[in-house]
C-alpha positions in Angstrom: 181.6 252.1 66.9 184.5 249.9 68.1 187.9 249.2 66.4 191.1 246.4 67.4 193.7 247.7 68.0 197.2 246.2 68.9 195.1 243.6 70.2 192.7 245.7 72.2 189.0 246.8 71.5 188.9 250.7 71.7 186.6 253.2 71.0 186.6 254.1 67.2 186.4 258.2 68.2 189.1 257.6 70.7 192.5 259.2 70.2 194.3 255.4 70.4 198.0 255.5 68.2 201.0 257.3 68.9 201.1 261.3 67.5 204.4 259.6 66.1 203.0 257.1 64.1 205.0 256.5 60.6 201.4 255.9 59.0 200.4 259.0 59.9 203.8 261.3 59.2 204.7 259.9 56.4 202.5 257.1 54.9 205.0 254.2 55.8 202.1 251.1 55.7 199.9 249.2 53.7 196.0 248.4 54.4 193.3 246.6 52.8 189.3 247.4 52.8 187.0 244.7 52.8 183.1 244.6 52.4 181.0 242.8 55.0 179.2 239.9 54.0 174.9 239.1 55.2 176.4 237.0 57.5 178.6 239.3 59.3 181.7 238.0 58.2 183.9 239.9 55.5 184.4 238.9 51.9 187.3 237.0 50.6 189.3 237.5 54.1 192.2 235.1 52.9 192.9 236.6 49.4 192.5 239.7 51.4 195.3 239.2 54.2 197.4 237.3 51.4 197.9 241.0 49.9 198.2 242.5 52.6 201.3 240.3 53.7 202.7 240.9 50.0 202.0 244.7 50.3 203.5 245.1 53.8 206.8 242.9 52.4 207.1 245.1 49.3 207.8 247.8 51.8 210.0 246.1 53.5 208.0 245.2 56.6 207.6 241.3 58.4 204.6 240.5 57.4 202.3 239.8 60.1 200.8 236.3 60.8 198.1 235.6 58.8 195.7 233.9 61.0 196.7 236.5 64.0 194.9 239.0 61.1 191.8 236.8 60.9 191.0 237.1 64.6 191.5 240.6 64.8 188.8 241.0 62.1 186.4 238.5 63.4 187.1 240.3 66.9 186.2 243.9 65.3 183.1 242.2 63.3 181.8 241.1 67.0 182.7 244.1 68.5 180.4 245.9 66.3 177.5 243.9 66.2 174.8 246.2 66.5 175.6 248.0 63.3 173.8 248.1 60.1 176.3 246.4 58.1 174.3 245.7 55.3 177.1 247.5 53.0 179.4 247.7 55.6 183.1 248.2 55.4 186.2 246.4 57.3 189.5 248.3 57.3 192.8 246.7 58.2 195.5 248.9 58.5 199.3 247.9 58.8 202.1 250.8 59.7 205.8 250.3 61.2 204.7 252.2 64.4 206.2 255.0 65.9 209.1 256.7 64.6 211.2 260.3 63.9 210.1 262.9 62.1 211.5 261.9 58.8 211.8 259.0 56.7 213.6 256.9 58.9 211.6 254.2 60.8 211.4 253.5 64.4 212.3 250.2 65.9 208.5 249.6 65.9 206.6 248.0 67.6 203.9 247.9 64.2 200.6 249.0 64.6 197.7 247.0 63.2 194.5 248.5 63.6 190.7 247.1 61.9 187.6 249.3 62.1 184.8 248.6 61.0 182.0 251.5 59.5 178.2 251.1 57.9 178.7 251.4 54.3 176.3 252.6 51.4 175.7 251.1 47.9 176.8 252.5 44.8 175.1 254.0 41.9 173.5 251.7 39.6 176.1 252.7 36.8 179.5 255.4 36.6 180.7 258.2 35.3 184.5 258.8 34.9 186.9 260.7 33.7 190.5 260.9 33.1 192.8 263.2 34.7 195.3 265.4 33.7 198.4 262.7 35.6 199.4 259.2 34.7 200.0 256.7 37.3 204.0 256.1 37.4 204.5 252.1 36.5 207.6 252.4 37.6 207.4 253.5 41.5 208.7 251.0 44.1 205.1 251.3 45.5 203.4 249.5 42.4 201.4 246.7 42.8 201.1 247.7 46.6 198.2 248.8 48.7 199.6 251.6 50.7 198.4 254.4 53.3 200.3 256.9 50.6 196.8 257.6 48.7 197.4 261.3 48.2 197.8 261.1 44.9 194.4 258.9 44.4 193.3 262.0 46.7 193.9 264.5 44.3 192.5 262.4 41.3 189.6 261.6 42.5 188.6 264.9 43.7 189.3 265.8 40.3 187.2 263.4 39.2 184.0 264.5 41.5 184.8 268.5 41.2 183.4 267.1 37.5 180.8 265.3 38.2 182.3 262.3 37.9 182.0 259.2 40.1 185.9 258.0 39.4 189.4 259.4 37.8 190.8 256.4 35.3 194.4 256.8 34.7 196.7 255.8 32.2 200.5 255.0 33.1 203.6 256.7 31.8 203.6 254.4 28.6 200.2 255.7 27.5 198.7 252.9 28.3 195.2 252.1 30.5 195.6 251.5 33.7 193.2 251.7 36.3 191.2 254.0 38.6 191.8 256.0 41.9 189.8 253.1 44.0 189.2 250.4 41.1 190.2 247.9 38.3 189.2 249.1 35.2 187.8 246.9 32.6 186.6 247.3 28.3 184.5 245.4 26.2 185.9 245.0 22.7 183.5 242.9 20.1 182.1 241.1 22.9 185.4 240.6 24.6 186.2 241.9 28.4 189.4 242.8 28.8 191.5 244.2 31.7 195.2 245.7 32.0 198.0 243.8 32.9 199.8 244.0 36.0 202.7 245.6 34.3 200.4 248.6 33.4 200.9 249.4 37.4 197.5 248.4 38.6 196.6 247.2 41.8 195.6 243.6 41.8 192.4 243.8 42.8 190.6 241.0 44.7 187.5 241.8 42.9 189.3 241.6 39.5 191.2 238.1 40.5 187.7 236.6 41.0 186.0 238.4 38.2 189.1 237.2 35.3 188.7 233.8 37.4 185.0 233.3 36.9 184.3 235.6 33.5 186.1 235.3 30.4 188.5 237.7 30.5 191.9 238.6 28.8 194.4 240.3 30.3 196.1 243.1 28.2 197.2 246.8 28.0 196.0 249.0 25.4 196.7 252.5 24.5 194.3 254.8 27.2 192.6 255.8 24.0 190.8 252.8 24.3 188.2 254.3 26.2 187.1 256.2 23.2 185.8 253.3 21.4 185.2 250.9 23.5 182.2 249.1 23.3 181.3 249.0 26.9 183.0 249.6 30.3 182.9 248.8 33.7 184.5 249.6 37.3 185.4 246.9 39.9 186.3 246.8 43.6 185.6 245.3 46.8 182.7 247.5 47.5 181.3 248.0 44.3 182.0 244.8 43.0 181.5 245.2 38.8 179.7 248.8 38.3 179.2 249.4 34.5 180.2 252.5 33.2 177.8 254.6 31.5 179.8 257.9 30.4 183.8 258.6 30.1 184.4 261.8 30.1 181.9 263.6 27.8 181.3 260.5 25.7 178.2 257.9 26.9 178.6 254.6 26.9 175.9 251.9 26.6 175.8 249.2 29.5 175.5 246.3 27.4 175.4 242.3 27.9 178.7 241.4 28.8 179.2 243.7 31.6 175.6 242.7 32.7 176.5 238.8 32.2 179.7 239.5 34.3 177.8 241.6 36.8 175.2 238.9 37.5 177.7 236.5 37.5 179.4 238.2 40.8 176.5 239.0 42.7 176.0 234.9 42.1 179.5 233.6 42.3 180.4 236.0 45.5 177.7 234.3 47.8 179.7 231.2 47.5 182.6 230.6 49.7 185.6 232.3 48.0 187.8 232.5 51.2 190.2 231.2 49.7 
């Protein structure tokens, strides 16, 4: 497998970034994971790099150009053209580059990397469960997709140590927020509904199109929720909308709006949504 690199096509297994790289120390950069579509391009690449650019200026980093990112996934895409990338997955990594051992950037240059890998589908339907941690609304990293992913990390091996398939989180309000890799969505009375962005969820490309094309109402409930909820389901770039079929030890039937909504994706997402 191939990768781009700082404008270069290396070897994926190839040792290819500085030893001093600030992604690596200490998690200083932002990234974005795309799934490939069955023409070999990747999903939604504009609403994609558009988030990236706001995730790498939330950290206080120039965002890079977006069309310079375009190439250098179209170029990774071609590099790897032999792969089975029926479910496959493009990565596109942003850090500020080499720096000290500490907090304190470097002068940079950045390093922008995108690999590409074969994917697999998901299960049919989820289980989740909720961890022992809220998500903190209130960190400077909210709202931004950043290499710090420990803490998902942690909560989702939680989450599989149980059997489940995902950790759903509330925030420090109590409220439902979202999961480790995923938006989280209930169906109330034949209602979907999603969190707000001032829950401290990601704003997931998957959810943009999914509260763009579905009726759906944006609004934070207690976490509690999810004990009475008439239905739930996951969504993300690789999964798309994945109903929910158990939270924690309580099963959930996968009724007909989260089947409306899921067959409205798999329609809606062959269509040109870039932007």
């Amino acid at each position: 497998m191939k990768a781009w690199l700082n404008g270069e096509i290396v070897d994926l297994d190839e040792p290819a970034i500085s030893l001093l790289d600030h992604g690596l120390t200490v998690g200083d950069g932002v990234f974005e994971t795309l799934r490939t579509t069955p023409d070999g391009d990747a999903f939604a690449l504009t609403r994609h790099v558009e988030r990236l650019r706001r995730s790498a200026a939330g950290l206080g980093l120039t965002p890079p150009d977006p069309d310079d990112i375009a190439v250098a996934v179209r170029a990774a895409l071609a590099a790897n053209v032999g792969l089975d990338l029926q479910h496959g997955r493009v990565r596109v990594t942003l850090t500020s580059g080499p720096g000290p051992l500490g907090s304190e950037r470097g002068p940079g240059p950045y390093t922008l990397v995108v690999t590409v890998q074969p994917g697999r589908p998901w299960p049919d339907t989820a289980a989740v469960g909720v961890p022992p941690w809220p998500r903190n609304e209130r960190s400077p990293l909210t709202g931004l997709k950043t290499t710090s992913y420990a803490e998902n990390a942690v909560m989702l091996a939680w989450a599989k140590e149980r059997q489940f398939e995902e950790a759903v989180m509330g925030n420090l309000a109590g409220d439902l927020c979202e999961g480790t890799g995923s938006n989280i969505f209930v169906v109330i009375d034949d209602q979907a509904f999603t969190p707000t962005l001032d829950s401290g969820c990601l704003n997931g490309i998957t959810r943009q199109l999914v509260i763009e094309w579905g009726d759906v109402i944006e609004r934070d409930f207690p976490l509690q929720i999810l004990e009475t909820a008439d239905e739930v389901f996951l969504t993300s770039s690789t999964r798309d909308v994945q109903p929910v079929d158990r939270v924690d030890g309580r099963q959930v039937p996968v009724g007909p709006v989260t089947t409306r909504l899921r067959q409205l994706f798999a329609e809606r997402s062959v269509e040109d949504v870039d932007p």
